[in-house]
Structure formats: C-alpha cells, structure tokens
C-alpha positions as a Markdown table, in Angstrom:
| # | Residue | x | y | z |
|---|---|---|---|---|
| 1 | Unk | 0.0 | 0.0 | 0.0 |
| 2 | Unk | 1.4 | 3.6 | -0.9 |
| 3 | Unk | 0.7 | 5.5 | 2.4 |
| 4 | Unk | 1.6 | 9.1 | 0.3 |
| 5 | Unk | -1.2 | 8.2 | -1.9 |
| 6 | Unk | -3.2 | 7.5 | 0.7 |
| 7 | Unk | -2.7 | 10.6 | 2.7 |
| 8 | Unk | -2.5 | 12.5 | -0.5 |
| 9 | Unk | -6.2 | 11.2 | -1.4 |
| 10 | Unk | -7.1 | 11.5 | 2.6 |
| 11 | Unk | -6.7 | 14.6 | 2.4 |
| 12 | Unk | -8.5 | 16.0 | -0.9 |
| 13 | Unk | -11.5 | 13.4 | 0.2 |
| 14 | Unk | -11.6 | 15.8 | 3.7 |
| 15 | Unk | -11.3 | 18.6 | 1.5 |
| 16 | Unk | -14.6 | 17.6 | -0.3 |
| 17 | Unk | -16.5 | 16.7 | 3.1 |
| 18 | Unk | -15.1 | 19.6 | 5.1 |
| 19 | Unk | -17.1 | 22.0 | 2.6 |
| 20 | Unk | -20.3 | 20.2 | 2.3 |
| 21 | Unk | -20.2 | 20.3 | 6.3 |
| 22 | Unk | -20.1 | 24.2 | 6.2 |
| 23 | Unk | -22.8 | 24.1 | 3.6 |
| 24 | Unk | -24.9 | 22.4 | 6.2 |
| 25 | Unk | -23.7 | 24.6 | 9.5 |
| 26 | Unk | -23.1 | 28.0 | 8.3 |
| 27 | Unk | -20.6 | 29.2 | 10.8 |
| 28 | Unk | -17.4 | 30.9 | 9.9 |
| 29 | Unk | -15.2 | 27.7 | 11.5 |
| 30 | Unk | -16.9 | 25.0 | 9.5 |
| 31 | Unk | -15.5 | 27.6 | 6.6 |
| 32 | Unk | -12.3 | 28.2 | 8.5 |
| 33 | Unk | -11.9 | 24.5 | 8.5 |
| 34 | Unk | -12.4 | 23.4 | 4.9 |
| 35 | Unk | -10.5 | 26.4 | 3.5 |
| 36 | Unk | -7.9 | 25.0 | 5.9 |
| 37 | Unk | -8.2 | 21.6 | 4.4 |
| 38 | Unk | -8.1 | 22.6 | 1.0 |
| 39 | Unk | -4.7 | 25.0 | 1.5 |
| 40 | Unk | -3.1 | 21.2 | 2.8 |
| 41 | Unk | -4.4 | 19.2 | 0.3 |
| 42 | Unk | -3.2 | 21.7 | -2.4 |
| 43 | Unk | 0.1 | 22.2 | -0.9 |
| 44 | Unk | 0.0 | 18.1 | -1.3 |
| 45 | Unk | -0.9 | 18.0 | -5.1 |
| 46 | Unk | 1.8 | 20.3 | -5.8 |
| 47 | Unk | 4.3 | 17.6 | -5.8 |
| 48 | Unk | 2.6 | 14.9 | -7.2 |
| 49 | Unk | 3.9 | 13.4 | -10.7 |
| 50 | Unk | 1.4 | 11.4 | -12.1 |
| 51 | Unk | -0.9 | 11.3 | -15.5 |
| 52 | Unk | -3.2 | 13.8 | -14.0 |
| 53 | Unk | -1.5 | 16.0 | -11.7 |
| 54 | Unk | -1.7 | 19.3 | -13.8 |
| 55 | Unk | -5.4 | 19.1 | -13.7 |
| 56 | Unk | -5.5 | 18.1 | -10.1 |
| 57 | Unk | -3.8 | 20.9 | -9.1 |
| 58 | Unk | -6.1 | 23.1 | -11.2 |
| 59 | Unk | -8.8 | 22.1 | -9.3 |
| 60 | Unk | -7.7 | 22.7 | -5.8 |
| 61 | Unk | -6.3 | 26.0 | -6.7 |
| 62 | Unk | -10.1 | 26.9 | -8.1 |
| 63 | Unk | -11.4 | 25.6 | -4.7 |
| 64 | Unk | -9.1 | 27.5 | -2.7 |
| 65 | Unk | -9.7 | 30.7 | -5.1 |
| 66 | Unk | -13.4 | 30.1 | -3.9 |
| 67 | Unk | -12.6 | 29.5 | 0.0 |
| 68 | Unk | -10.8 | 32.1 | 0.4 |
| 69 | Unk | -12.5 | 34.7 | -0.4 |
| 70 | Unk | -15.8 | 32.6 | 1.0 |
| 71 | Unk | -13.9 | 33.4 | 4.4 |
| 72 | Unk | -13.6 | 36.9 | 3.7 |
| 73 | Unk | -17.1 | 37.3 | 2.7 |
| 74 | Unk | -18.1 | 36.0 | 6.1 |
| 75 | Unk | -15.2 | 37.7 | 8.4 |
| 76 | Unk | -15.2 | 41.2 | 7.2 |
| 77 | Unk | -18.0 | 42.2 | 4.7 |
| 78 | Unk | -20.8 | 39.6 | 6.8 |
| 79 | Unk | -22.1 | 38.5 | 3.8 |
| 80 | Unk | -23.2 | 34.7 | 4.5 |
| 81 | Unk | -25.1 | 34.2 | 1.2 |
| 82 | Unk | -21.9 | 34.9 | -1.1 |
| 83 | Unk | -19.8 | 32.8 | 1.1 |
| 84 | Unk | -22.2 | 29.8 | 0.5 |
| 85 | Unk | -22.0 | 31.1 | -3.1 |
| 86 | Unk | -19.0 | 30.7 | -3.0 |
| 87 | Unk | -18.3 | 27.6 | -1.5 |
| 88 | Unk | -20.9 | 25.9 | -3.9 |
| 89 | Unk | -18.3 | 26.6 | -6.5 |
| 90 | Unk | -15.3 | 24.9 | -4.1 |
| 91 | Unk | -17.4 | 22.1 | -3.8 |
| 92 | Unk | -17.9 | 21.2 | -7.5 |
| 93 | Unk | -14.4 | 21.9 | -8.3 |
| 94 | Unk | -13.7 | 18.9 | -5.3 |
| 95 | Unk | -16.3 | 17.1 | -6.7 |
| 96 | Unk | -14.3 | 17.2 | -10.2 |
| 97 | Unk | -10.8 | 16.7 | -8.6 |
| 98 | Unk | -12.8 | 13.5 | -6.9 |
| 99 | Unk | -13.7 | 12.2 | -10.2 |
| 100 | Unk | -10.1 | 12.9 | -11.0 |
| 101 | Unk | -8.5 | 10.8 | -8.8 |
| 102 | Unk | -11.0 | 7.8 | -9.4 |
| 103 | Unk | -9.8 | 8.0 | -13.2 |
| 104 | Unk | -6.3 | 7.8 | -12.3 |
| 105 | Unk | -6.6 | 4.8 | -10.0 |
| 106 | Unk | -8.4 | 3.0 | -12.5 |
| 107 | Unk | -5.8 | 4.1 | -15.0 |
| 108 | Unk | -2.8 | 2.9 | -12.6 |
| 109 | Unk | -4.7 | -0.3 | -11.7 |
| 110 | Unk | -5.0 | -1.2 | -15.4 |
| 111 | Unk | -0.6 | -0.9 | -15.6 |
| 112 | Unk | -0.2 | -4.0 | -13.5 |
C-alpha cells in the first residue's frame, strides 16, 4: 500500500467533506476549516507526478480561489449568502478533482 497516496487522497477526500459540512452549518469555523483543508491538500498535489496531476492541481487551486474569499465574505463584509455562493463553487471543483483521482486509480490499476 502507498501511504503518500493515501494521505494524499485522505486529504483531498476531507477537503470535499469539510465544505459540504459548512454548507450544512453555516458558521465561519466550518469555513475556516475546509479552507484550511483545502490550503493542505493543495500544498500536497503540488508535488505529485502522475498522469493527472496538472489538472489536479487546477482544481484545488479553483477551490481554494473560492474558499478564500468565501472566508472573507463572512469575516469582514458579513455576507453569508456569497460565502455559501462561493463555496458551492469549491465544492464542485472537489467534486471534479474527486472524479479525477477515481480516473487515475483506474488508469494505474490497469498498468499491473
């Protein structure tokens, strides 16, 4: 078992969950969290080296480009409804790194 895949897909899986939890509790930590989650599981893809990884990495920088400003939405304008907004977009772009990852096992699995 590769434990830096697993960790590596731990972590983008948490990313996904983490954002659908603040889209059921609206507070600023649920959102503090997941962008938190996402800035680790980015900072993860950025040295992987596989068939994928370009688009990968796409798609946790468009979920942190969502995050963050989510977060600032909430912290210093109070704006709930653009930070949900927001974070609908992170989401999806999890979703899509998700559906990423499950083409790339599939393609690995298939080399041996």
């Amino acid at each position: 078992m590769d434990w830096g895949k697993v960790i590596y897909v731990f972590f983008s899986l948490m990313s996904l969950t983490t954002i659908a939890g603040f889209l059921y509790e609206h507070t600023s930590t649920a959102l503090f969290v997941a962008a938190s989650v996402n800035l680790v599981s980015t900072i993860l893809k950025i040295g992987v080296r596989n068939l994928l990884s370009a688009e990968l990495l796409a798609a946790s920088l468009v979920a942190d480009m969502h995050l963050i400003p989510a977060f600032i939405y909430v912290e210093i304008v109070g704006n709930m409804s653009w930070a949900i907004a927001l974070s609908i977009g992170a989401l999806i772009a999890n979703i899509f790194s998700m559906g990423l990852v499950y083409i790339e096992s599939s393609k690995n699995r298939e080399e041996y």
